[in-house]
C-alpha positions as CSV (number, residue, x, y, z in Angstrom):
1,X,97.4,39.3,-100.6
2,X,98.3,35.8,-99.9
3,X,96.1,33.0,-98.7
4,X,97.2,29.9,-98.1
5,X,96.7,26.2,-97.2
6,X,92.7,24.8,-96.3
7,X,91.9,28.6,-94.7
8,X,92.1,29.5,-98.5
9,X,89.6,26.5,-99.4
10,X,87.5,27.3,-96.2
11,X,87.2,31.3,-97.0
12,X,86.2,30.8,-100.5
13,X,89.1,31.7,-102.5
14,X,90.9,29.2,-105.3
15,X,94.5,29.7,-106.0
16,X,96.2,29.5,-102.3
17,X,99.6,30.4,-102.5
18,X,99.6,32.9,-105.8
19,X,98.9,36.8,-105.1
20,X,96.1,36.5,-107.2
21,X,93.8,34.4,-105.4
22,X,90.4,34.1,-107.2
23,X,87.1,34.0,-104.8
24,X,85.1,30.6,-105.5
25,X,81.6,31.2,-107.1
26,X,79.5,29.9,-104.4
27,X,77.6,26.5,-105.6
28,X,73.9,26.8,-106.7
29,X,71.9,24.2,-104.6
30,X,68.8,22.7,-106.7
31,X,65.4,24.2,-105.2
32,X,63.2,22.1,-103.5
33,X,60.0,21.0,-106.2
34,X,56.7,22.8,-105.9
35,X,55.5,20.1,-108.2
36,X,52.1,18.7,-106.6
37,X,53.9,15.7,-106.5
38,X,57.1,16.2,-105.0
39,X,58.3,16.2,-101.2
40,X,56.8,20.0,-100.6
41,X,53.6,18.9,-102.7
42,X,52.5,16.0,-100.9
43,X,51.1,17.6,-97.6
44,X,48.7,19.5,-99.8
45,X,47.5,16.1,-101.5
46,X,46.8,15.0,-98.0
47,X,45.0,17.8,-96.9
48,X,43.2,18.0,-100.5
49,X,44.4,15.8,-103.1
50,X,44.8,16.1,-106.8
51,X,42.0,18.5,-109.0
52,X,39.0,16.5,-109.4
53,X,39.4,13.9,-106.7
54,X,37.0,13.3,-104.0
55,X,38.4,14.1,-100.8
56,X,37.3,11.0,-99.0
57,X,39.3,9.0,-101.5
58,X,42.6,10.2,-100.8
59,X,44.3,9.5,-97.7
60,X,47.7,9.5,-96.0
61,X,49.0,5.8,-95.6
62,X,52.1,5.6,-92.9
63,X,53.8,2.0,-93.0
64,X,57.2,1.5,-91.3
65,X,60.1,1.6,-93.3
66,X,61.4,-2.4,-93.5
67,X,65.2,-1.1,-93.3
68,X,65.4,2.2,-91.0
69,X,62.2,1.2,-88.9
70,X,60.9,4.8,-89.0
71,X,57.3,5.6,-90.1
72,X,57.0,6.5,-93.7
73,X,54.2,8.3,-95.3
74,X,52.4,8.3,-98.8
75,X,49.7,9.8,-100.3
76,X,46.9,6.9,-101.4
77,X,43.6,6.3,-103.1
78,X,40.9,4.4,-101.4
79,X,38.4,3.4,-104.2
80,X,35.4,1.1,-102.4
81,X,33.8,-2.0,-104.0
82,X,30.6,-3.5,-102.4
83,X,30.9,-1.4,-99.6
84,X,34.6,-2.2,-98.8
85,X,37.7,-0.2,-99.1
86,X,40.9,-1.0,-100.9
87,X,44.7,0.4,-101.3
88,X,46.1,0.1,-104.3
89,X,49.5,0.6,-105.6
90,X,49.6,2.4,-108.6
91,X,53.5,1.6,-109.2
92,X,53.0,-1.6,-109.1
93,X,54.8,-4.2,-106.9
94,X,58.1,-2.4,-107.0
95,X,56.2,0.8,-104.7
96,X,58.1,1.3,-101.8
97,X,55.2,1.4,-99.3
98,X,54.6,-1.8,-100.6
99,X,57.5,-3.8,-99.8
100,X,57.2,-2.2,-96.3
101,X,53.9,-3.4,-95.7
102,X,54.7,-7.0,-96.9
103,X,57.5,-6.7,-94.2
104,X,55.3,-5.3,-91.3
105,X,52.3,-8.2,-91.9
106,X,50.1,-5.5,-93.0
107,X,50.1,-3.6,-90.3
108,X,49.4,0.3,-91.2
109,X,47.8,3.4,-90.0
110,X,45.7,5.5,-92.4
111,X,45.1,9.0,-91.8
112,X,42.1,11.3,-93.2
113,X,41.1,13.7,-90.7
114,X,42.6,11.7,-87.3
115,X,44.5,8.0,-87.5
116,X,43.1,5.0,-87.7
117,X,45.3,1.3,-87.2
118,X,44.7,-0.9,-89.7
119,X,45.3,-4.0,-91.0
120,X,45.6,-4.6,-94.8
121,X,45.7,-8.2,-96.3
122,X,46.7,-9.1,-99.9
123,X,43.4,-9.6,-102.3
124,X,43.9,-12.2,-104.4
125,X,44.8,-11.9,-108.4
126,X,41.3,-13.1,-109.5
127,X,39.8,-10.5,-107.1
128,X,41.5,-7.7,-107.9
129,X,39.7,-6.5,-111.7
130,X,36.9,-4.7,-110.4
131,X,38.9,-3.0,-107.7
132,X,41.5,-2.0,-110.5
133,X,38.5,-0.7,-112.8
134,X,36.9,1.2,-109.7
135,X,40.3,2.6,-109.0
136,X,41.4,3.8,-112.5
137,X,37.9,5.3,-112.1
138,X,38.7,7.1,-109.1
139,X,42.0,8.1,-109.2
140,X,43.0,10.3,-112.3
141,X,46.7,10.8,-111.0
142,X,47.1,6.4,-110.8
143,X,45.5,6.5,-114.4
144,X,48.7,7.4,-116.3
145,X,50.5,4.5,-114.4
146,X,47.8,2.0,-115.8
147,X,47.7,0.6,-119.4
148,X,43.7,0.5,-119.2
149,X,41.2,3.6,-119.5
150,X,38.4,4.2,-117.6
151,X,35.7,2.1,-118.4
152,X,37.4,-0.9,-120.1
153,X,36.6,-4.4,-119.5
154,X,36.8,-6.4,-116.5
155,X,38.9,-9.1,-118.5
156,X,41.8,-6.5,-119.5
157,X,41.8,-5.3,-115.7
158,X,41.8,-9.1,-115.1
159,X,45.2,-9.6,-117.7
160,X,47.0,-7.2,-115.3
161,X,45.4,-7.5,-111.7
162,X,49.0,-9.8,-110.9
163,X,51.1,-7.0,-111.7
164,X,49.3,-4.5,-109.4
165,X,48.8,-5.3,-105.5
166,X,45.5,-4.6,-103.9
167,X,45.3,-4.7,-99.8
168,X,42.1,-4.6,-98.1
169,X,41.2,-2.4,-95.2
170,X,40.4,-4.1,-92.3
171,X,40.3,-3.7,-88.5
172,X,43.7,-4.8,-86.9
173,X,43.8,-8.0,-84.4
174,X,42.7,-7.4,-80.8
C-alpha cells in the first residue's frame, strides 16, 4: 500500500511514497498539573486556600491585564494591621498582577464569598515592615519567597519592605 503526498502526513503515516509506510506514534501532550499551585489548583485555593491558612485571609484578586485588557485572576493573602487590610506581593515587584494594577490606578475587584470593587494604593517603603512581618506571619505559602522567618525583627522587614509592594484596601472613588 502506497500513501502519498500531505494525506500520508494528515493520516498518520511517515514514509509517503515507499510501500512500507510506517504509522507515526501519536505525540504525548504534557498533563495539566494537579499541583495546588498550578492552573487546575488555584480554584481550590480560592475556595479554601493552602493547609493551615485562615480562610478569611485568602482571597481571589482580579486586576485587568495592562496588554490584552481581559480580567486576570490570582490567588492573594490579606494579612490586617491596626484594623486595615493589605495585598501583598509575594514575588516581589516583578508579579504580574502587580504591573497590572500599577497600570489600571489601582483599581481591582477582590472576591471572598461575592465581589467587592476596590481601590488599592501603594504603602509607602517605611510603612510596609509590619505589614511584611504580619504577612510572613500569615501566609505560610509567601514565606518561602521571603528571606525573613516569622518573628524577626521589624528592622530586617524594614531592609527589604522596597523590594516587596504592599497596596492598601480601600473603598473605590464615588
Amino acid at each position: 500500500m502506497t500513501i502519498s503526498g500531505e494525506s500520508a502526513v494528515a493520516n498518520g503515516f511517515r514514509g509517503a511514497g515507499s510501500s512500507r509506510a510506517q504509522r507515526v506514534q501519536p505525540t504525548v501532550l504534557p498533563q495539566p498539573s494537579t499541583d495546588l499551585g498550578g492552573p487546575l489548583g488555584q480554584p481550590v485555593l480560592l475556595l479554601v486556600g493552602p493547609p493551615g491558612a485562615p480562610a478569611q485571609s485568602w482571597v481571589a484578586l482580579r486586576v485587568r491585564d495592562r496588554v490584552s485588557g481581559r480580567m486576570r485572576q490570582d490567588a492573594v493573602v490579606i494579612p490586617t494591621v491596626a484594623g486595615q487590610r493589605y495585598v501583598v506581593s509575594m514575588f516581589g515587584t516583578i508579579s504580574d498582577w502587580v504591573q497590572n494594577l500599577e497600570a489600571a490606578k489601582g483599581d481591582a475587584v477582590i472576591s471572598h464569598g461575592g465581589s467587592v470593587h476596590v481601590r488599592l494604593v501603594n504603602v509607602a517603603p517605611d510603612e510596609r515592615p509590619p505589614i511584611l512581618r504580619e504577612y510572613v506571619r500569615v501566609a505560610s505559602s509567601g514565606r518561602k519567597h521571603f528571606p525573613l522567618p516569622v518573628g524577626a525583627p521589624l528592622a530586617e522587614f524594614a531592609a527589604i519592605a522596597s523590594q516587596y509592594p504592599v497596596y492598601r484596601i480601600e473603598a473605590p472613588p464615588r
